[in-house]
VOGU-3710 file (C-alpha; in Angstrom, 3 decimals, decimal comma):
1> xxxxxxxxxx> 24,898/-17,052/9,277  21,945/-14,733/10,621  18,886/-14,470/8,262  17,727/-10,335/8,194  15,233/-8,618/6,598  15,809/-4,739/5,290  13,004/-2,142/4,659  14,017/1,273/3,798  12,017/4,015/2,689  13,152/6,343/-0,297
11> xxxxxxxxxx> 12,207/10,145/-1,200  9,175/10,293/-3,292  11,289/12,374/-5,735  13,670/10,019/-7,438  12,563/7,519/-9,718  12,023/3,574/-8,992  15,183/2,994/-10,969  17,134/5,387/-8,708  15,530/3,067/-5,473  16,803/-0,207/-7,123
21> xxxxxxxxxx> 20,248/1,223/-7,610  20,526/1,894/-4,009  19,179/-1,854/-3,375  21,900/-2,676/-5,509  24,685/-0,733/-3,835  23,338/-2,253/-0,260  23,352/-5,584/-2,241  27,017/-5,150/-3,285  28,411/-3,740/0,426  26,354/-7,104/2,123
31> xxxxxxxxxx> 28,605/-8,983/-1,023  31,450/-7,374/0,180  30,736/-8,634/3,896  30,564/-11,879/3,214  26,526/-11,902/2,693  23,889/-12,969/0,460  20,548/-11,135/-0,800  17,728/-14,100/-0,790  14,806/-11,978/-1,192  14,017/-8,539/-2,955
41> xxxxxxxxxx> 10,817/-6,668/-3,142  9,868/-3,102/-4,310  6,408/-2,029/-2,682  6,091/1,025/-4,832  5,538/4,587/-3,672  3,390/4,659/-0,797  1,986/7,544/1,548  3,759/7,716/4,819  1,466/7,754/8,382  3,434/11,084/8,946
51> xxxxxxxxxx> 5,697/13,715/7,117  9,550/12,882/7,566  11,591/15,334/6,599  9,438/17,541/4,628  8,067/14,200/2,702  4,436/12,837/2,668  5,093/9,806/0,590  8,334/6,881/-0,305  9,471/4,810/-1,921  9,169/1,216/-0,014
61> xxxxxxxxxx> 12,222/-1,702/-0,886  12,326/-5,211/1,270  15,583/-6,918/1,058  15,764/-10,183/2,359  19,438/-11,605/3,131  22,012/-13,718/5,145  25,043/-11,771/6,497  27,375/-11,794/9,093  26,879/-9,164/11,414  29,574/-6,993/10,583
71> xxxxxxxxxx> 28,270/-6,642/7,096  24,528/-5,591/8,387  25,991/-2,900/10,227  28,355/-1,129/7,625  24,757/-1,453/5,062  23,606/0,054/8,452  25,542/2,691/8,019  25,797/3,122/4,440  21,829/3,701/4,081  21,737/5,896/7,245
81> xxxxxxxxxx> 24,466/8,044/5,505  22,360/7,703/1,771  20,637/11,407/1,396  17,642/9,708/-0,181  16,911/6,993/2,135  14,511/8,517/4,851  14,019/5,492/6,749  15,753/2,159/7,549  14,709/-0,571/10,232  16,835/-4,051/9,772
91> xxxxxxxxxx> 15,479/-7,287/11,832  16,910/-10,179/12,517  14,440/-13,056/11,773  14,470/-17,091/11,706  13,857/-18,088/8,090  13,070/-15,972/4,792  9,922/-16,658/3,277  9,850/-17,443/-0,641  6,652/-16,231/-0,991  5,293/-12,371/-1,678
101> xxxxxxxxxx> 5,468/-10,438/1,597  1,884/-8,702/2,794  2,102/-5,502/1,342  2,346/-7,584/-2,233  -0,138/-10,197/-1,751  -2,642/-7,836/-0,260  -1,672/-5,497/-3,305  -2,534/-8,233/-5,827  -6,154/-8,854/-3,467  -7,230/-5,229/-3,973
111> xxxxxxxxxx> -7,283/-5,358/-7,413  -9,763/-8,556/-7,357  -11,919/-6,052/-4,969  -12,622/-3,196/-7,641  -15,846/-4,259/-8,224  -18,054/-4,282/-4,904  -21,468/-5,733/-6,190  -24,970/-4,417/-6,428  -25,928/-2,366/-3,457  -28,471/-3,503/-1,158
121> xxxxxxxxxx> -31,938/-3,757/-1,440  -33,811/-0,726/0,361  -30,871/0,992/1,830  -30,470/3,663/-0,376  -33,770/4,397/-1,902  -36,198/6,870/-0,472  -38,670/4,113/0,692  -40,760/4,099/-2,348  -40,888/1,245/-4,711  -41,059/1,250/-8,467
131> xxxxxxxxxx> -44,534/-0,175/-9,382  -46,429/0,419/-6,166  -50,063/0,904/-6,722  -50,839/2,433/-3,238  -52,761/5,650/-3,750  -50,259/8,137/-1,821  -47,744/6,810/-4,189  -49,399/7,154/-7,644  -48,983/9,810/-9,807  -52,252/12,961/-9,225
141> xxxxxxxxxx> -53,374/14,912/-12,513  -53,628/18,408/-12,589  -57,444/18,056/-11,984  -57,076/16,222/-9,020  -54,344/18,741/-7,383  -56,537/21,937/-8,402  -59,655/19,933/-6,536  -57,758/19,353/-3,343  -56,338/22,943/-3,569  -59,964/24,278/-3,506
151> x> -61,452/22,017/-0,750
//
């Protein structure tokens, strides 16, 4: 049987729960078909590149599965027909990876990034370094600002 992968996008309104049950519904019509869901991945509510219908941000699900193509097209049709599913593109590929998809892995990566390191010598600073003992640079006393002021 043909190997597809799923990725729908959900309203931002419902609830993650709400997403899975429809996973599970598309699950259970692919069941009835004859197929089998391999791989299944929630990417959490994410902002969309543009507003569809109304909606600035979704609800991301990846379902990985093997089904004959008869089944594919009725979960197709089921999602297209779903008033909470926005979005739905279905791809036939050669072989289901086990491991995290992108969006995961890269997820996973940001949070080791948090912490960017000191900033760079000299790039931010006005120039001036703490401790220089040039003359321009040193403090003046009152006495030596009222002198210059008279000369």
């Amino acid at each position: 049987m043909p190997l597809y992968e799923c990725v729908f996008i959900a309203r931002s309104e419902i609830s993650p729960q709400q997403v899975e049950a429809i996973a599970d519904q598309m699950t259970e019509v692919l069941a009835q078909g004859g197929g089998e869901v391999r791989k299944r991945e929630y990417w959490g509510l994410r902002a969309l590149a543009y507003r569809i219908k109304k909606n600035r941000k979704g609800h991301y699900m990846l379902l990985g599965f093997e089904a004959p193509p008869a089944a594919v097209q009725e979960m197709e049709r089921q999602l297209s027909l779903h008033e909470d599913v926005l979005r739905e593109l279905t791809v036939r590929v050669e072989e289901l990876d086990d491991q995290p998809s992108a969006i995961i892995s890269r997820r996973s990566d940001d949070r080791d990034r948090s912490f960017r390191g000191p900033k760079p010598a000299g790039r931010f600073t006005s120039g001036r370094v703490r401790g220089d003992d040039r003359e321009e640079f040193r403090a003046r006393s009152r006495d030596e600002l009222d002198l210059d002021m008279e000369e």
